[in-house]
C-alpha positions in Angstrom: 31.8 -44.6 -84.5 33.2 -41.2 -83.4 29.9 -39.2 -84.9 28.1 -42.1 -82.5 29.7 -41.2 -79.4 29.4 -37.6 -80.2 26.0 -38.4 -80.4 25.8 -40.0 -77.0 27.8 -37.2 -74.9 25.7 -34.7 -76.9 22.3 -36.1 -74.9 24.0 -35.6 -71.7 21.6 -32.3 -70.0 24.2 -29.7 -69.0 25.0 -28.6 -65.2 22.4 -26.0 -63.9 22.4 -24.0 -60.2 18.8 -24.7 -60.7 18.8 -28.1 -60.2 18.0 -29.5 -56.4 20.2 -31.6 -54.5 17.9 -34.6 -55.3 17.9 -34.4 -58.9 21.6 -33.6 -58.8 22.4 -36.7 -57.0 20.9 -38.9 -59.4 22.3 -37.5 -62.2 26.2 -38.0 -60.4 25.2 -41.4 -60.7 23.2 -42.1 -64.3 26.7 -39.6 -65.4 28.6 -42.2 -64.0 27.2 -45.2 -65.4 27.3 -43.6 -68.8 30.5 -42.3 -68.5 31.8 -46.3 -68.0 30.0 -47.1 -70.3 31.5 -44.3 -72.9 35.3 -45.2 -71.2 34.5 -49.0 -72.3 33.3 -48.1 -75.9 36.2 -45.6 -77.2 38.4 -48.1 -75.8 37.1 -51.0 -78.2 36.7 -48.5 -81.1 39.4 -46.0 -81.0 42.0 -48.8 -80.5 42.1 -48.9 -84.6 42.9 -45.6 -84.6 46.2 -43.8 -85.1 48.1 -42.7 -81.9 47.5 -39.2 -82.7 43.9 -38.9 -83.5 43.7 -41.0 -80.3 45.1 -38.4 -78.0 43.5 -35.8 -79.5 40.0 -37.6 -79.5 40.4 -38.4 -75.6 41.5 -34.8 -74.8 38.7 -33.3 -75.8 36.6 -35.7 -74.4 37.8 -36.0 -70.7 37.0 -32.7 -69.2 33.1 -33.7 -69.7 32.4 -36.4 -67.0 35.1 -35.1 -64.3 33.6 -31.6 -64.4 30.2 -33.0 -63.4 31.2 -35.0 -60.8 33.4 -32.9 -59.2 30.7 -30.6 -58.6 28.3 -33.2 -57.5 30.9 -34.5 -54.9 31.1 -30.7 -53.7 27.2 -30.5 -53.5 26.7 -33.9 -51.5 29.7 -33.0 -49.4 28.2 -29.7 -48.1 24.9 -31.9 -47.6 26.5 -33.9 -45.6 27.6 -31.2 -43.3 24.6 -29.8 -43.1 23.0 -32.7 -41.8 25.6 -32.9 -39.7 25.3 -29.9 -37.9 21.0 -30.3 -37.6 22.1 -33.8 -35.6 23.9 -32.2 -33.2 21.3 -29.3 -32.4 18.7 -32.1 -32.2 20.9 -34.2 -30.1 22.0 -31.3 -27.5 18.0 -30.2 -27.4 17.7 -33.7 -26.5 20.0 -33.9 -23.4 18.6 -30.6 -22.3 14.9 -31.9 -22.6 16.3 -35.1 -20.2 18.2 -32.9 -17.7 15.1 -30.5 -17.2 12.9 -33.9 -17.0 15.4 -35.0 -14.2 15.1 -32.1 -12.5 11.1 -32.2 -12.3 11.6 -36.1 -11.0 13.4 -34.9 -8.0 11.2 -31.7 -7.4 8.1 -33.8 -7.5 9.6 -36.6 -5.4 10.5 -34.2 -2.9 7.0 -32.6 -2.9 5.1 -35.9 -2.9 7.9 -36.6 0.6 6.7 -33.6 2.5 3.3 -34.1 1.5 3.1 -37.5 3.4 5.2 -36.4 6.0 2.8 -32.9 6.7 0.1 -36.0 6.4 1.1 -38.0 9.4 1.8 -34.5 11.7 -1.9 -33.8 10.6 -2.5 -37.3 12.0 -0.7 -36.9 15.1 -2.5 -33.2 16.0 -5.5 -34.5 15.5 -5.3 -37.1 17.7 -3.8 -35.0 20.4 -6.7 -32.2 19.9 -9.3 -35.3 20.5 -7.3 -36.5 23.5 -7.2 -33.0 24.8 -10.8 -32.5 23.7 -11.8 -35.6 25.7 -9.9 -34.4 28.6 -11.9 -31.4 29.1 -15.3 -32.4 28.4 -14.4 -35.3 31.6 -13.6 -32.4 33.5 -16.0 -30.1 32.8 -18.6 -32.9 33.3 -17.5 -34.3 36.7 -16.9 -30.1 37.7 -20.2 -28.5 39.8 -21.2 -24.6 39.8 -21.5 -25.0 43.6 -17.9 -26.3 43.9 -16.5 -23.8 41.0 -18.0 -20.5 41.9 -17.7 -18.7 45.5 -20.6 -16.5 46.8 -18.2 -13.1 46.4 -15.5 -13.9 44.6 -16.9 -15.4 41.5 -15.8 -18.5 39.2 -13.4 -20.4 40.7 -9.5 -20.3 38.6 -7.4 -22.9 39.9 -7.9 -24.8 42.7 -4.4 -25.7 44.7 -5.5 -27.6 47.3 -4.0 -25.6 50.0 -5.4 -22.2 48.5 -7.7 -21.3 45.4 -7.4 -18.1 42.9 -10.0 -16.4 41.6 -10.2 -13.1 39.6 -13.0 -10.6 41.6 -13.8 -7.4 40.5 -12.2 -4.5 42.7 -15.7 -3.2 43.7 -15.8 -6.6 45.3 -12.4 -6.7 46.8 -12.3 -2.5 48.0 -15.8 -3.7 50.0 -14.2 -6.7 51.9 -13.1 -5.9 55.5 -9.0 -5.7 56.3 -7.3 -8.1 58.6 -7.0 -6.0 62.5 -3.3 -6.7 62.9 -2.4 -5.2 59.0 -0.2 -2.7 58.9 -2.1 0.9 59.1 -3.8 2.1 56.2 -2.4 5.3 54.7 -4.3 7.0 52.1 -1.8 8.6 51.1 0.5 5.7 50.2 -2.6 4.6 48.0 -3.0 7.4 45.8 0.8 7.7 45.4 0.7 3.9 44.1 -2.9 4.8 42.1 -0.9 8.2 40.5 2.5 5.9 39.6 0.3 3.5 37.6 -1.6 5.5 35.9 1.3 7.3 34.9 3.4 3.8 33.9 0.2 2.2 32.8 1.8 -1.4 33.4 -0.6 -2.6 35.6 -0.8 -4.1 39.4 1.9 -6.0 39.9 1.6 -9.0 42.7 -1.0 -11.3 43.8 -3.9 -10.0 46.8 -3.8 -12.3 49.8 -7.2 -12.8 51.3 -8.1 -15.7 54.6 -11.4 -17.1 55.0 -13.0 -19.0 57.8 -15.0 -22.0 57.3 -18.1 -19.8 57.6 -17.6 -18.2 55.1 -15.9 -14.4 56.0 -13.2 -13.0 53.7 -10.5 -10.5 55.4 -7.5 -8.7 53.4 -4.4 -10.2 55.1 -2.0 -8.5 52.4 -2.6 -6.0 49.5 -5.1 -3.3 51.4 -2.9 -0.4 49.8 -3.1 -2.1 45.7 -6.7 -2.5 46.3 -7.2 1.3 47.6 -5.2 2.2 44.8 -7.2 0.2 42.1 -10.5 1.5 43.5 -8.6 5.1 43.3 -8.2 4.2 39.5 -11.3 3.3 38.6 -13.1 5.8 40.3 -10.9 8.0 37.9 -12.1 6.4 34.8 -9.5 3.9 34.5 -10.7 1.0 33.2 -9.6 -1.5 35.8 -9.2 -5.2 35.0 -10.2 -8.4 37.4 -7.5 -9.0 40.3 -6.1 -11.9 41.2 -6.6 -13.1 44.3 -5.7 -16.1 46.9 -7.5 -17.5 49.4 -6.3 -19.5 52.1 -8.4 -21.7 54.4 -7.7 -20.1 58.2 -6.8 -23.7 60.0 -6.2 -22.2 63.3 -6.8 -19.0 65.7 -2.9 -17.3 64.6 -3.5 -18.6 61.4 -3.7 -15.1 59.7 -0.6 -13.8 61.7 1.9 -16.3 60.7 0.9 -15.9 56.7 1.2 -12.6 57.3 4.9 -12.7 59.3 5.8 -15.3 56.3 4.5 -12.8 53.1 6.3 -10.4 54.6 9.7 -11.3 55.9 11.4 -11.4 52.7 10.1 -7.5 52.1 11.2 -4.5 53.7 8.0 -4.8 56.3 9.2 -3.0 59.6 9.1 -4.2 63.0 6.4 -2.1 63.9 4.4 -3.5 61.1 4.5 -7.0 62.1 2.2 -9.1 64.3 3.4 -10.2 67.5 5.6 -7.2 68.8 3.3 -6.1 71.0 1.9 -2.8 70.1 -1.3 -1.9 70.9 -3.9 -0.5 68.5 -3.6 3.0 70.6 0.1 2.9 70.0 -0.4 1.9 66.6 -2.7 4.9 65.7 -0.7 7.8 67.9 2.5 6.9 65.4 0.9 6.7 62.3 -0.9 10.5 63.2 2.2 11.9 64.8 4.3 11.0 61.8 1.4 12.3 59.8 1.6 15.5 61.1 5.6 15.7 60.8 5.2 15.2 57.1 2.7 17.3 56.2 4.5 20.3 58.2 8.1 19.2 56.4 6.8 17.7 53.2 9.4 18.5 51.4 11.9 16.3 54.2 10.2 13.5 53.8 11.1 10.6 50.7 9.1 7.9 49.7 12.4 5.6 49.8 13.1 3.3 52.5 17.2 3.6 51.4 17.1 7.5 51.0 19.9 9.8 52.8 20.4 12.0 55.0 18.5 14.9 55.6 15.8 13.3 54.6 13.7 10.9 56.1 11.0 8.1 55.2 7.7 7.7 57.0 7.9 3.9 57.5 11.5 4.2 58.6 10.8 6.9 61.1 7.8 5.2 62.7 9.7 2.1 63.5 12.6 3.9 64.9 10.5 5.7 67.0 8.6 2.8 68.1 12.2 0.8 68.6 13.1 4.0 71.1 10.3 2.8 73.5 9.1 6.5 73.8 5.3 5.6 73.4 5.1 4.3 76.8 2.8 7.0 78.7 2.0 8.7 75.5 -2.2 9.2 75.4 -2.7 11.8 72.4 -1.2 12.3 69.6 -0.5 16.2 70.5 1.9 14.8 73.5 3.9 12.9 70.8 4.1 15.3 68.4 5.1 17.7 70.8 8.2 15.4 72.0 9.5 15.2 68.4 9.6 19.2 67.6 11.3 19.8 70.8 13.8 16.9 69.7 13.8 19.0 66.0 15.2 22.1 67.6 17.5 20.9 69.8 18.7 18.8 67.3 19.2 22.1 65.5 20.7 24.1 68.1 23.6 21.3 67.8 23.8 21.9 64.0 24.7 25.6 64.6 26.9 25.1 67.3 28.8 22.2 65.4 27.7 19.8 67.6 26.9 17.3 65.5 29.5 14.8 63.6 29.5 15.1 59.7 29.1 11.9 58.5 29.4 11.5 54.5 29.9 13.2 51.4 28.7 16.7 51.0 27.9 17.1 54.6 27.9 21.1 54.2 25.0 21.0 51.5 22.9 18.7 53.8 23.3 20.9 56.3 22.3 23.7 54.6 19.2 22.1 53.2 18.4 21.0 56.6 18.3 24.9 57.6 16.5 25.9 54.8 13.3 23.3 55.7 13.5 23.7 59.5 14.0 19.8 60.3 16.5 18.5 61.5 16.1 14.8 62.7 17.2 12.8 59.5 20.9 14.5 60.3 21.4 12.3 63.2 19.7 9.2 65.7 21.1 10.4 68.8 18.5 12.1 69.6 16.3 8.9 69.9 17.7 8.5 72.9 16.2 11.9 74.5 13.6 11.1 77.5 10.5 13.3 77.2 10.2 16.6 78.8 13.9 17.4 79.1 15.5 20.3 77.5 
């Protein structure tokens, strides 16, 4: 019996590192089978045996089927964690696969919303752009060229009602005739406004007021000075763009004078310059010369601001004051006038150098001193307004 189970354990195939994990599972369990199987016989035929051959048999025996299965508990062990280990890598790819998938759900959700929402604006402009399309066609339609274009001014802007604007060229606007009660025209004030701008190159500010009767005749009511200076421009080579312009419907004779008095009275117009005081034309002409001639004598005297200080002067200021003074009355050339201010120069003068006169400011001494070097005198003080002409 013993050389049989020799016999048996002897057919057993020894452990090899060449073996896969497949083939060495198997054998774990056909080892164990036959290893019950082995346990089961030695215990029927070994029982007849004496004690000590016994222990001895079993001793050498017992190492062969633990060994083996020992190791193949250690090989599907480490299989085991293996497999292990690939789950979880599948199972975190998977989670990140869903969170990336929940992410592109929201981003084309959000997309699809501001498509239909861009959709319906699309909607709404459109409909608005065929309203608005409608509109003008109506209006264009039921719109004449003989009720949209004037004879000399051109396409009609905007109608108002109570005035129309148009956009004329300045050839056409420098060739229209000026209202008679406008302040006088000064050429020089034009090509003083004409250099500014094209220095500044900002363009004409304000609006030109024209009047027309229901004939048909245009007049310049407000603006003569801009539209000298325009032409000035563009006879220069500036290119010169359209003008605006107003028109008013004249409804009466004064109709002119009181949209002149109203354009006017919230700028620094001066009495002399507006309708109704009573001025004649021959008055109006004498001051505008005389002045003239003061200016081009004391030029450098003379400033171009209605606010400036003394010893200067400004043309418009000085023309009222001397209209306000009541000296023109008797006055037929403009040499008698004239004449009456350079005496009131050097008497004025003669006051200077005797201390006659009251200083009145800060830095009296240097306007004085100025007022010596030039040779004028009269923007030091106003008394002498109130000299008669032809006394000394």
């Amino acid at each position: 019996m013993l050389s049989r189970t020799r016999l048996v354990l002897s057919q057993i195939p020894p452990n090899t590192s060449k073996t896969s994990k497949s083939d060495q599972l198997g054998l774990a369990g056909w080892r164990a089978s036959v290893d019950n199987l082995l346990t089961s016989v030695l215990k029927t035929t070994l029982s007849s045996l004496p004690s000590s051959t016994l222990t001895s048999t079993l001793s050498s025996l017992s190492y062969v089927p633990s060994r083996n299965v020992e190791k193949a508990s250690e090989a599907l062990s480490i299989s085991q964690q293996i497999a292990n280990e690939k789950i979880k890598e599948v199972q975190k790819k998977i989670v990140e696969v869903e969170e990336l998938r929940e992410e592109d759900k929201v981003m084309l959700d959000q997309a699809v919303n501001d498509w239909k929402i861009a959709e319906k604006q699309k909607e709404t402009y459109q409909s608005k752009l065929h309203t608005l399309q409608s509109t003008l066609a109506n209006q264009t339609q039921t719109s004449t060229p003989e009720s949209s274009t004037h004879p000399i001014l051109g396409p009609l802007l905007l109608d108002l009602g109570y005035k129309k604007l148009y956009t004329p060229p300045i050839s056409t606007l420098s060739s229209l005739p000026i209202w008679s009660k406008q302040r006088t025209f000064r050429p020089s004030r034009a090509h003083q406004i004409a250099q500014s701008k094209l220095k500044s190159k900002t363009g004409m500010p304000g609006i030109i007021c024209l009047t027309e009767i229901e004939s048909g005749g245009l007049k310049i009511v407000d603006g003569q000075h801009r539209v000298a200076a325009l032409s000035i421009m563009e006879s220069e080579g500036e290119k010169v763009d359209k003008v605006l312009v107003e028109v008013f419907t004249e409804t009466r004779s004064n109709f002119a004078e009181g949209l002149f008095t109203e354009i006017n009275r919230a700028e620094p117009v001066k009495f002399v310059d507006l309708p109704g005081t009573g001025i004649t034309d021959n008055q109006r002409v004498l001051l505008e010369e005389s002045v003239s001639v003061l200016k081009m004598k004391y030029e450098k005297m003379f400033s171009d601001s209605s606010r400036c200080i003394a010893p200067h002067v400004n043309e418009d200021n000085l023309r009222d004051m001397i209209y306000k003074c009541g000296v023109l009355e008797g006055v037929e050339r403009t040499e008698e006038l004239v004449g009456w201010l350079e005496e009131c120069n050097e008497r004025v003068g003669r006051r200077v150098k005797r201390g006659k006169v009251e200083a009145v400011g800060k830095g009296w001494e240097k306007k004085v001193e100025k007022a010596k070097a030039n040779g004028f005198y009269l923007g030091l003080e106003e008394g002498w307004l109130k000299w008669k002409r032809g006394k000394k």
